[in-house]
PASEBA-1860 file (N, C-alpha, C; in nm, 3 decimals):
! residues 89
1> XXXXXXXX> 1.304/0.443/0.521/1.224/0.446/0.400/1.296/0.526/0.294 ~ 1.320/0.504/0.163/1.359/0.542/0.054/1.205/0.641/0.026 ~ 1.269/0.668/-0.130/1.162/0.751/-0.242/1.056/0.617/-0.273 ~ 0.912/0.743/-0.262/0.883/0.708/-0.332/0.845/0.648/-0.471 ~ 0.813/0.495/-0.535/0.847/0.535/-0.630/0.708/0.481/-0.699 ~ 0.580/0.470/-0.647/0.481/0.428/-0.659/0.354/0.478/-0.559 ~ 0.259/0.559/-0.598/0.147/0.524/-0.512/0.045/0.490/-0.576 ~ -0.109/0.502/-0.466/-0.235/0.443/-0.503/-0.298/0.543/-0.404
9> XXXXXXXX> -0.450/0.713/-0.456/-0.438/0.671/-0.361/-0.592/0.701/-0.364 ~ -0.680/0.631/-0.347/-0.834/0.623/-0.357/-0.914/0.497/-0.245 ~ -1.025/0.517/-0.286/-1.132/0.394/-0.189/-1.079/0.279/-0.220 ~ -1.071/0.180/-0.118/-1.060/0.046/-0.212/-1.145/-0.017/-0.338 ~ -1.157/-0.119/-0.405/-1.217/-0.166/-0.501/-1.235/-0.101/-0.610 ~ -1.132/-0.042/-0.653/-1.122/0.064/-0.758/-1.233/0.191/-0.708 ~ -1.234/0.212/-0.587/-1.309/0.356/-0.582/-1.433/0.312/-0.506 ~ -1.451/0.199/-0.489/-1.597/0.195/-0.443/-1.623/0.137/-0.333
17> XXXXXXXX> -1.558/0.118/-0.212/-1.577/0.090/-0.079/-1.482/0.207/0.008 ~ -1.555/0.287/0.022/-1.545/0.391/0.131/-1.548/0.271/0.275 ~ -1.416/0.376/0.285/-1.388/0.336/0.419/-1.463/0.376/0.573 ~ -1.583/0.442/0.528/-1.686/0.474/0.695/-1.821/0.378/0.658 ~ -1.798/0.308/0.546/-1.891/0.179/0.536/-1.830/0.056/0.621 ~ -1.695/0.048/0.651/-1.646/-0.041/0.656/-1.658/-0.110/0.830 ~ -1.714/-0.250/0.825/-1.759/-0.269/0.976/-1.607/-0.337/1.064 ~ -1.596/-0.311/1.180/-1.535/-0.396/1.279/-1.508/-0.571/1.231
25> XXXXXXXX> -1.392/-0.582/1.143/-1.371/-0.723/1.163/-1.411/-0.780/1.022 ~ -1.427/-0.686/0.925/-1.501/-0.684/0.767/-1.278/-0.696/0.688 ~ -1.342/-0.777/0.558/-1.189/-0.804/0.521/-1.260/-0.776/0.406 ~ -1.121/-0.717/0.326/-1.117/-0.670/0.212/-0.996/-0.711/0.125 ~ -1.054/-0.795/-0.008/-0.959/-0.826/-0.093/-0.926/-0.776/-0.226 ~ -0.819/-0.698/-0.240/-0.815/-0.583/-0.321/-0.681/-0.582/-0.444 ~ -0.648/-0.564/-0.536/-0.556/-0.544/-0.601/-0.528/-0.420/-0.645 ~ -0.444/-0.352/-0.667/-0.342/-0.243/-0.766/-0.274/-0.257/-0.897
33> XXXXXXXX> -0.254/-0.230/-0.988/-0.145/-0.249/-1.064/-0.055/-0.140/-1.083 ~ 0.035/-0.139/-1.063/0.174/-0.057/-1.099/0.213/-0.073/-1.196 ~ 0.289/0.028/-1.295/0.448/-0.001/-1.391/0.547/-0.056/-1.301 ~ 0.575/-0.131/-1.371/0.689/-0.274/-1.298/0.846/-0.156/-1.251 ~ 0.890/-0.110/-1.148/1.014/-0.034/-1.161/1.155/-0.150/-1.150 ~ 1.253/-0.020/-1.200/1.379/-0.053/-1.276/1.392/-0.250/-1.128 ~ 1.477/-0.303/-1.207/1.528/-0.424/-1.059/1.557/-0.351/-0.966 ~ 1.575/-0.449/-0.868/1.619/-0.380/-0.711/1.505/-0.461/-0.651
41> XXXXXXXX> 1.526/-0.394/-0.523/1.478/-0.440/-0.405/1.355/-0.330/-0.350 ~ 1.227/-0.373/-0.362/1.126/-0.252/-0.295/1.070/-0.293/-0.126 ~ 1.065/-0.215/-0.042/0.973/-0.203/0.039/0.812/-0.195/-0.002 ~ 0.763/-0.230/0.063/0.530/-0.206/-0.008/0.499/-0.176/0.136 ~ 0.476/-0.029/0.110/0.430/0.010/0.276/0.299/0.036/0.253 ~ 0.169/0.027/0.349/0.022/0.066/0.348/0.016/0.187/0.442 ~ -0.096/0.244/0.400/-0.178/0.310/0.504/-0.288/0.401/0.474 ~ -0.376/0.440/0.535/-0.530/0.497/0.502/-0.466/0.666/0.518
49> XXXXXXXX> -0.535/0.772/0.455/-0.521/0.872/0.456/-0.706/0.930/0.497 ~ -0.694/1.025/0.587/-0.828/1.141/0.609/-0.864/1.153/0.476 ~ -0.965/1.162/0.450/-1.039/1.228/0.266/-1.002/1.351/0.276 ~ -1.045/1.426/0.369/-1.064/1.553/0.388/-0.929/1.630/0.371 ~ -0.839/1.564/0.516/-0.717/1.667/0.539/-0.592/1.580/0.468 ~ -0.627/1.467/0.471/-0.505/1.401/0.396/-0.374/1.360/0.472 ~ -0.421/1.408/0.590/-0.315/1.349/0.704/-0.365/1.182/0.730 ~ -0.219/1.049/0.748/-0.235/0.955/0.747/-0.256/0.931/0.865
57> XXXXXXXX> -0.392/0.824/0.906/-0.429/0.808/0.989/-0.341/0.713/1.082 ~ -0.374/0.703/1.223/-0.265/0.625/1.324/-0.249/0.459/1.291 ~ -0.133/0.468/1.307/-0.138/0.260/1.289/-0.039/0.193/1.399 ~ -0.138/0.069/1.405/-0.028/0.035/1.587/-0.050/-0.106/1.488 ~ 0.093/-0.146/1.592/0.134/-0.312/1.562/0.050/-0.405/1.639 ~ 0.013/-0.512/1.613/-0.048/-0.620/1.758/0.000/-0.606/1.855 ~ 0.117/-0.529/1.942/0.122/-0.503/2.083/0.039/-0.383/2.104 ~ -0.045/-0.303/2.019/-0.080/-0.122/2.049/-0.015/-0.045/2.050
65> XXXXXXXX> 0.146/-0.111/2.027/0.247/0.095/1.976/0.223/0.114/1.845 ~ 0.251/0.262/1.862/0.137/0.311/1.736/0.311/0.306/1.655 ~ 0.258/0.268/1.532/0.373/0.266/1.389/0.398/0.413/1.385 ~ 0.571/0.439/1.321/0.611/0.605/1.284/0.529/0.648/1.167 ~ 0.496/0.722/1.144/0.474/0.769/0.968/0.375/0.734/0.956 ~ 0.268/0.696/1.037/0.115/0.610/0.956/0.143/0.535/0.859 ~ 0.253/0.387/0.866/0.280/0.352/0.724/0.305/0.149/0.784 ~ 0.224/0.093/0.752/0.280/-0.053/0.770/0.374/-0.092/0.656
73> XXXXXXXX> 0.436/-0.180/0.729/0.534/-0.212/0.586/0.448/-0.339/0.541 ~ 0.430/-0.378/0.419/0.316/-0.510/0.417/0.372/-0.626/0.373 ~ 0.524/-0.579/0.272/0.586/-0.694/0.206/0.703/-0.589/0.121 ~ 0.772/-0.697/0.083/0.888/-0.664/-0.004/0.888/-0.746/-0.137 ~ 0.881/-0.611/-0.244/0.937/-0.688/-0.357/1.046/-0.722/-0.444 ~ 1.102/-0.837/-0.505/1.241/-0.854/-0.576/1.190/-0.801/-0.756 ~ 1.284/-0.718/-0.801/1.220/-0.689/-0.896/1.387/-0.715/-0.986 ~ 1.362/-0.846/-1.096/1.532/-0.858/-1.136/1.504/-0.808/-1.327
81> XXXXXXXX> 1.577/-0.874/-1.346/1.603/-0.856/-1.520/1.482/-0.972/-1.574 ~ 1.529/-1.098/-1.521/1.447/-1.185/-1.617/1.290/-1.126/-1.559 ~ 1.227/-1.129/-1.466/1.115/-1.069/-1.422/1.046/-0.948/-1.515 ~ 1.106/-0.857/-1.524/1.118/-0.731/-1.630/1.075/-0.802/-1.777 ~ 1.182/-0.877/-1.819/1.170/-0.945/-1.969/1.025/-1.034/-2.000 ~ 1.017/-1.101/-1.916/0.886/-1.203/-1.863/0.771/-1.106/-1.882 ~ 0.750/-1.018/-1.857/0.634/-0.914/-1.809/0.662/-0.804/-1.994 ~ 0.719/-0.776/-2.067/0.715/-0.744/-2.157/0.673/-0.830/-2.225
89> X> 0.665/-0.960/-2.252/0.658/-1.028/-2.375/0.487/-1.023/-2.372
END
């Protein structure tokens, strides 16, 4: 994992679905927006944090080993020149 160069870090739905509402098997469809960073190549890693202590909670892959860092990786983004230009106009 590189620097950070982006976070998010609150309830989903802009703040308003607490996560001890949330049931067994319940899906959630959610967006963010970021400032677009310089081109390159990003990693987009997830993960839930405690409210309280702020330590990231455990995350396992579909076999049950638990992930390093409390951090899924979720996707990768390409971020080039024309992309950048496109998004200013």
């Amino acid at each position: 994992q590189g620097a950070v160069i982006a976070r998010y870090e609150d309830y989903a739905l802009d703040g308003m679905s607490a996560p001890r509402l949330w049931q067994a098997g319940d899906k959630l469809n959610d967006s963010v927006a970021f400032p677009l960073p310089p081109p390159g190549s990003y990693s987009v890693w997830a993960g839930l944090q405690h409210r309280d202590s702020g330590d990231l909670l455990p995350v396992f892959d579909s076999g049950g080993n638990q992930l390093p860092d409390g951090l899924l990786r979720i996707g990768e983004l390409q971020v080039t020149d024309a992309s950048a230009r496109a998004l200013s106009n």
